[in-house]
C-alpha positions in Angstrom: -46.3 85.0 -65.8 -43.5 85.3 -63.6 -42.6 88.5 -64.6 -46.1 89.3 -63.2 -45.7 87.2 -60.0 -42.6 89.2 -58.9 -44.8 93.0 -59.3 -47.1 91.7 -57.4 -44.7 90.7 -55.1 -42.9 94.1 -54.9 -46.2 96.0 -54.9 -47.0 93.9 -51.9 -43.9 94.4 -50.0 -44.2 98.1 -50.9 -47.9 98.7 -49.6 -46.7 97.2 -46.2 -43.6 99.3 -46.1 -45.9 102.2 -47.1 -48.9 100.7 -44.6 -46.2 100.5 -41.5 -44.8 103.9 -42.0 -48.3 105.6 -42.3 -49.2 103.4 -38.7 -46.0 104.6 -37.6 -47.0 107.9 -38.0 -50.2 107.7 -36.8 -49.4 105.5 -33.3 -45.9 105.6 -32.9 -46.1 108.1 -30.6 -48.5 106.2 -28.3 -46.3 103.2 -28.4 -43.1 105.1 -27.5 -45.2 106.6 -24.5 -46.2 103.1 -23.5 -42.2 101.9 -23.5 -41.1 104.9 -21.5 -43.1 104.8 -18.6 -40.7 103.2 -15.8 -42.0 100.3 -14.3 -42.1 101.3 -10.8 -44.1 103.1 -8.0 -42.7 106.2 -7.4 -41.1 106.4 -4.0 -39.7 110.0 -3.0 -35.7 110.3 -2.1 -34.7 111.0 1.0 -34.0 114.9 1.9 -30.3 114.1 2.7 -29.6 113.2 -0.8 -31.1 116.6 -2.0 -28.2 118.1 -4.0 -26.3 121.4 -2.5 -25.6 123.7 -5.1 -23.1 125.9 -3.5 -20.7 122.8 -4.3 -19.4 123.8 -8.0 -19.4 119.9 -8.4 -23.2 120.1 -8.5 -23.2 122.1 -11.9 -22.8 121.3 -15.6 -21.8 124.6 -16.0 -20.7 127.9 -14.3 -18.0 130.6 -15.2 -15.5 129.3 -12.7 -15.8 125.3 -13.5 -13.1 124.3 -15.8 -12.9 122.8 -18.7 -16.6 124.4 -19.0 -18.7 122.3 -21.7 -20.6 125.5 -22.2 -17.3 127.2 -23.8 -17.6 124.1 -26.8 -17.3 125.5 -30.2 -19.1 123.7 -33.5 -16.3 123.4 -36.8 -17.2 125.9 -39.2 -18.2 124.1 -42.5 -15.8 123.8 -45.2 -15.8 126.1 -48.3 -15.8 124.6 -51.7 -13.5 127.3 -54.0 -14.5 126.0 -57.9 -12.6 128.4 -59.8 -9.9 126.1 -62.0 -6.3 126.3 -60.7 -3.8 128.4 -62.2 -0.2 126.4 -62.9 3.1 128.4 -62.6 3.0 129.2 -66.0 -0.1 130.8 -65.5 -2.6 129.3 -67.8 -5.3 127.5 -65.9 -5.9 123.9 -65.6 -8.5 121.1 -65.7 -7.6 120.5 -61.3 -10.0 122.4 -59.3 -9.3 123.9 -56.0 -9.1 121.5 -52.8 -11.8 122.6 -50.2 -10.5 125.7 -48.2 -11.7 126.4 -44.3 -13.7 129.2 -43.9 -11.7 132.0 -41.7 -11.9 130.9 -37.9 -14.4 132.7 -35.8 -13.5 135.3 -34.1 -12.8 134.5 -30.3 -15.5 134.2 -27.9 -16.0 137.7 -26.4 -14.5 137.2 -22.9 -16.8 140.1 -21.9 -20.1 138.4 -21.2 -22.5 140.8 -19.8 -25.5 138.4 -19.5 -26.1 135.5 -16.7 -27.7 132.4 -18.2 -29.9 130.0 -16.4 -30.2 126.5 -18.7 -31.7 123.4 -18.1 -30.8 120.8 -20.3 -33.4 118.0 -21.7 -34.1 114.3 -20.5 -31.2 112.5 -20.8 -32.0 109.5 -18.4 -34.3 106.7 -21.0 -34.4 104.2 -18.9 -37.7 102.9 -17.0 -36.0 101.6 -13.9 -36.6 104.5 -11.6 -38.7 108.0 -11.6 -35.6 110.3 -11.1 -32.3 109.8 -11.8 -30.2 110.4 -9.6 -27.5 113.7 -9.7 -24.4 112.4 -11.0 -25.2 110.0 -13.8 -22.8 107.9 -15.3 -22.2 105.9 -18.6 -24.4 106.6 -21.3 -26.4 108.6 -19.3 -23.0 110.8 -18.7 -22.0 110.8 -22.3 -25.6 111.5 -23.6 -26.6 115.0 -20.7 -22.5 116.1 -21.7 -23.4 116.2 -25.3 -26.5 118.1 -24.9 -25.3 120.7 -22.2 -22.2 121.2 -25.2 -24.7 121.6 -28.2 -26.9 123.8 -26.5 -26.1 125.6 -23.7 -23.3 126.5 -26.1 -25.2 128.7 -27.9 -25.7 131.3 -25.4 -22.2 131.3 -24.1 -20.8 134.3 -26.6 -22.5 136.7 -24.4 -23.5 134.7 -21.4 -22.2 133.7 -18.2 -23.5 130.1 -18.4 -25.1 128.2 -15.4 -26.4 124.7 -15.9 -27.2 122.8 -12.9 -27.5 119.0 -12.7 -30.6 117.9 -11.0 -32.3 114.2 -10.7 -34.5 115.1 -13.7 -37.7 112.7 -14.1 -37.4 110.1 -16.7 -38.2 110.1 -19.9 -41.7 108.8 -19.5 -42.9 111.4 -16.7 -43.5 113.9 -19.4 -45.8 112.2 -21.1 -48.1 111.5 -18.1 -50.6 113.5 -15.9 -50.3 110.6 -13.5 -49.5 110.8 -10.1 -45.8 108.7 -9.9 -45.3 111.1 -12.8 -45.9 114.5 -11.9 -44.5 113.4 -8.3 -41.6 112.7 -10.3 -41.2 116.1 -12.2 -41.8 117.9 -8.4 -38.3 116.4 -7.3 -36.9 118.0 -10.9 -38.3 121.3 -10.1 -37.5 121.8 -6.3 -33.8 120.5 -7.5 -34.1 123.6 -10.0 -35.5 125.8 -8.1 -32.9 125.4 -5.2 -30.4 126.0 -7.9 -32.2 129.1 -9.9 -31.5 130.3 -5.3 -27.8 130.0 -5.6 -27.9 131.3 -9.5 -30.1 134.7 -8.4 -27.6 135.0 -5.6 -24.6 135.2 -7.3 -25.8 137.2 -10.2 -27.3 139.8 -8.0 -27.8 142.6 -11.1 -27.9 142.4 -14.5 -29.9 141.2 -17.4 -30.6 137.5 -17.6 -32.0 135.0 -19.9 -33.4 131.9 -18.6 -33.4 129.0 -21.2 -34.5 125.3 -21.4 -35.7 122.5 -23.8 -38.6 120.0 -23.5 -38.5 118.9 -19.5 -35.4 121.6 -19.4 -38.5 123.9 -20.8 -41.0 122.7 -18.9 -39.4 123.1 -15.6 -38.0 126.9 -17.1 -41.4 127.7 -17.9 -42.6 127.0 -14.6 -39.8 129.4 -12.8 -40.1 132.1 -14.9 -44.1 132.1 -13.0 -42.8 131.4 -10.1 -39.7 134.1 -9.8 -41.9 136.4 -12.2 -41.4 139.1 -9.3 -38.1 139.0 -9.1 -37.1 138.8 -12.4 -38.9 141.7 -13.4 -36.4 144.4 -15.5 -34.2 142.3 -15.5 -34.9 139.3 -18.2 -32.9 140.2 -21.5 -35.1 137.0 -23.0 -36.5 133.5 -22.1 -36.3 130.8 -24.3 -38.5 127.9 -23.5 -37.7 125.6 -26.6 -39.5 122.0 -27.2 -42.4 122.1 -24.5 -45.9 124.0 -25.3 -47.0 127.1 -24.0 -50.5 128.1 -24.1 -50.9 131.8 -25.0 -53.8 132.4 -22.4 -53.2 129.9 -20.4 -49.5 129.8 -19.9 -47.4 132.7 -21.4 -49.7 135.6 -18.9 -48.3 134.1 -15.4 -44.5 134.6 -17.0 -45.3 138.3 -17.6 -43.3 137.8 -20.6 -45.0 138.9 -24.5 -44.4 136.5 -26.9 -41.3 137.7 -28.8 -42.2 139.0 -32.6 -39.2 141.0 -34.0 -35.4 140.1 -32.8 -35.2 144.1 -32.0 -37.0 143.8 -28.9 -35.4 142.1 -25.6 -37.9 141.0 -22.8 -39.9 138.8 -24.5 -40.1 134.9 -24.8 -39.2 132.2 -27.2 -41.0 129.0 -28.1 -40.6 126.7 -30.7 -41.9 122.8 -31.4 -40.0 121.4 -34.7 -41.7 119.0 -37.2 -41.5 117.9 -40.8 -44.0 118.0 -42.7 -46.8 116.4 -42.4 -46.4 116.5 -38.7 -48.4 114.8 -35.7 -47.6 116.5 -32.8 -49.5 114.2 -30.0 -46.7 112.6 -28.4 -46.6 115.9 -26.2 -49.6 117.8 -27.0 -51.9 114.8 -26.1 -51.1 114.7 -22.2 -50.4 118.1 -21.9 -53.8 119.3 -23.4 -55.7 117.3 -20.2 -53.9 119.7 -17.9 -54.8 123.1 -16.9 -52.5 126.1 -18.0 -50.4 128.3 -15.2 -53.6 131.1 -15.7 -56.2 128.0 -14.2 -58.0 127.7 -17.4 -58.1 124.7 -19.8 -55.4 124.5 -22.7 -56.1 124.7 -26.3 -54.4 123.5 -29.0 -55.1 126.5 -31.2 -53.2 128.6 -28.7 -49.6 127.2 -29.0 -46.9 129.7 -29.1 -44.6 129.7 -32.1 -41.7 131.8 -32.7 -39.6 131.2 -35.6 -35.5 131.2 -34.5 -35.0 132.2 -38.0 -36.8 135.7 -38.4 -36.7 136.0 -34.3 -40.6 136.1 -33.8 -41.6 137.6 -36.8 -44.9 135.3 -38.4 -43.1 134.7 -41.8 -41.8 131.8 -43.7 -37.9 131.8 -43.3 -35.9 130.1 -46.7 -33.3 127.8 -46.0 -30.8 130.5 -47.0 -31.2 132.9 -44.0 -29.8 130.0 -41.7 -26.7 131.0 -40.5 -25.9 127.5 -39.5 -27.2 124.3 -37.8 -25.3 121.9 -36.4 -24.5 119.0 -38.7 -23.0 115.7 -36.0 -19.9 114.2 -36.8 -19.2 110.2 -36.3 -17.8 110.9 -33.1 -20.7 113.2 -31.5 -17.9 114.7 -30.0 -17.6 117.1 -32.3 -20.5 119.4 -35.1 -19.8 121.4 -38.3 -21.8 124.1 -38.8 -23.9 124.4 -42.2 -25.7 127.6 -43.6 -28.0 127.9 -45.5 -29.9 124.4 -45.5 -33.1 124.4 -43.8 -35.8 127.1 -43.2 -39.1 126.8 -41.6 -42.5 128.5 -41.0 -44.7 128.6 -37.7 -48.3 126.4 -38.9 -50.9 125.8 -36.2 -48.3 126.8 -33.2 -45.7 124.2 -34.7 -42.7 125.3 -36.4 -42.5 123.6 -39.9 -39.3 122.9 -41.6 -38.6 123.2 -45.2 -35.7 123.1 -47.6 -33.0 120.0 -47.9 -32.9 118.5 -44.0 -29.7 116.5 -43.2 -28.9 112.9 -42.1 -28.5 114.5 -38.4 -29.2 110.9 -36.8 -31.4 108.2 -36.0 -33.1 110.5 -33.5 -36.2 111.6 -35.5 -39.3 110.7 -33.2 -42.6 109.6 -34.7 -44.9 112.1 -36.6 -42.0 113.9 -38.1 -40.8 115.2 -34.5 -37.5 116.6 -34.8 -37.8 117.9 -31.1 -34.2 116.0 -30.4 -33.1 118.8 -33.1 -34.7 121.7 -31.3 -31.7 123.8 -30.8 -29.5 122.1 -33.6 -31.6 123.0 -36.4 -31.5 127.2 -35.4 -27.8 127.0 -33.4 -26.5 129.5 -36.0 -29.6 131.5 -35.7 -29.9 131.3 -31.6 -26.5 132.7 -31.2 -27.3 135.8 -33.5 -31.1 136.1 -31.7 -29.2 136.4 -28.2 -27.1 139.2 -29.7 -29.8 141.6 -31.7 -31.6 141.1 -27.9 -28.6 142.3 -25.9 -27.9 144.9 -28.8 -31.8 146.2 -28.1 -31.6 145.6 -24.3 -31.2 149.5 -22.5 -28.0 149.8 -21.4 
């Protein structure tokens, strides 16, 4: 009888484990929407404290600011050798070889042809205001310096890196069509766009790539309309990673094709990452209320997806042909690089990972959103789509 009492027991604590992660799933999202919104009316800064991005103290990035987070390199992952060990008499023996180092990478090509406009993500969770302001400090520091390392890293092999700081709209804005909210992400964006100025001026000629993830790609998404005249010829890529883009309604005002093969240059990236099963309304539920760039009505059978694995091409990638995400250490100051672990496949304009995923954190969002993992999943396979462009770009 009590053997029976405890199973009944443990079957009842296991359907409300079970129960709460399937509600979890189904309304997390909603409830992590309802916690980020800040708590205040929106009340515009003054124009004096608009930031002045000819001041190299108003960047992340840029070739001439030293040390330059942008130049951060990820630890190659260690190589197990399991071949026995031969002693000095030369007969093997029952030891097996200690881990060896892969060979170092080769140096950073100092040679970087390509000027790169990035715009890093939200960094600022708190709810007390609707834009933080430009130079953020503690956490808030510590959190947009780890992002602008692990990601606008990836590009910095060939590119001249650029990443402006700018009083980016909290967390919450993004999730919102409400006034105070998109009030908010107009102070991002005329921050950004005053920078993209200064960016287009010094890099008067040459190809570009403009890149960005979630409000980062939101607000990259949004310049590469608005500049669409000016960047003509000259965009080696775009890579709007973590925000969706409406085929009709978006991707047309950019003037940019969706890329589908990584020997083609002038063409855009886009990818939203989930496990599987994944519930992607945490971002698609706001953003399908909105019109598109083109003035039509979003739908959510027209997301862009381009797989960072097979650049573009609509395939299912295996775990083995990633050349490396980027695997945290205790630290967060530093990220080993591991092939060959996860793969993924483009499903219903999200891209759908497969294989053996990591521990990469406590950082997974609900409905299987990996978005914090955006560019940490692909790193390895960024860093080689940025060259097969430049390699196809006409010289």
């Amino acid at each position: 009888m009590a053997a029976r009492i405890f199973l009944y027991i443990i079957a009842g604590i296991t359907l409300l484990i079970v129960g709460g992660a399937f509600i979890f799933y189904l309304y997390g999202d909603r409830v992590l929407a309802e916690q980020a919104m800040p708590k205040v009316e929106f009340t515009a800064p003054p124009p004096e404290e608009a930031p002045l991005y000819a001041d190299i103290d108003s960047w992340w990035t840029r070739p001439d600011r030293s040390p330059n987070l942008a130049d951060w390199e990820p630890e190659p992952a260690p190589v197990m050798q399991d071949t026995p060990m031969i002693a000095e008499s030369g007969e093997a023996t029952d030891e097996v070889a200690a881990p060896a180092s892969t060979p170092a990478a080769p140096e950073m090509t100092r040679n970087r042809p390509v000027a790169v406009f990035f715009i890093h993500p939200t960094t600022y969770l708190k709810t007390d205001r609707w834009n933080a302001e430009m130079d953020l400090e503690g956490f808030e520091r510590t959190r947009t310096e780890l992002f602008v390392k692990s990601q606008a890293s990836v590009f910095a092999e060939l590119g001249r890196v650029w990443t402006p700081k700018y009083r980016q709209a909290a967390f919450g804005a993004f999730l919102s069509q409400e006034p105070d909210a998109q009030a908010a992400l107009g102070v991002a964006y005329e921050d950004l766009q005053a920078a993209f100025d200064i960016f287009l001026e010094q890099n008067p000629v040459g190809p570009i790539i403009v890149a960005g993830h979630s409000q980062g790609g939101l607000h990259a998404l949004h310049l590469l309309a608005d500049y669409r005249e000016q960047l003509a010829g000259r965009l080696l890529a775009a890579y709007v990673v973590g925000w969706p883009i409406d085929m009709e309604a978006d991707l047309p005002a950019t003037g940019l094709p969706a890329c589908s093969t990584r020997n083609e240059a002038a063409c855009l990236m886009s990818w939203l990452t989930f496990g599987d099963p994944p519930n992607a309304g945490l971002v698609l539920r706001e953003w399908l209320t909105a019109e598109g760039y083109e003035g039509i009505e979003r739908d959510r059978e027209r997301l862009v997806c381009t797989n960072p694995l097979t650049g573009g091409e609509d395939r299912e990638a295996m775990p083995i042909e990633n050349p490396g995400l980027l695997i945290p250490e205790d630290d967060l100051e530093s990220a080993v690089l591991l092939p060959g672990s996860v793969g993924a496949r483009c499903e219903r304009g999200l891209l759908l990972l497969n294989g053996e995923i990591p521990e990469l954190g406590p950082y997974v969002l609900p409905g299987n959103n990996y978005h914090v993992y955006d560019y940490a999943l692909f790193w390895g396979a960024i860093r080689e789509d940025v060259a097969a462009r430049f390699d196809a770009w006409p010289q």
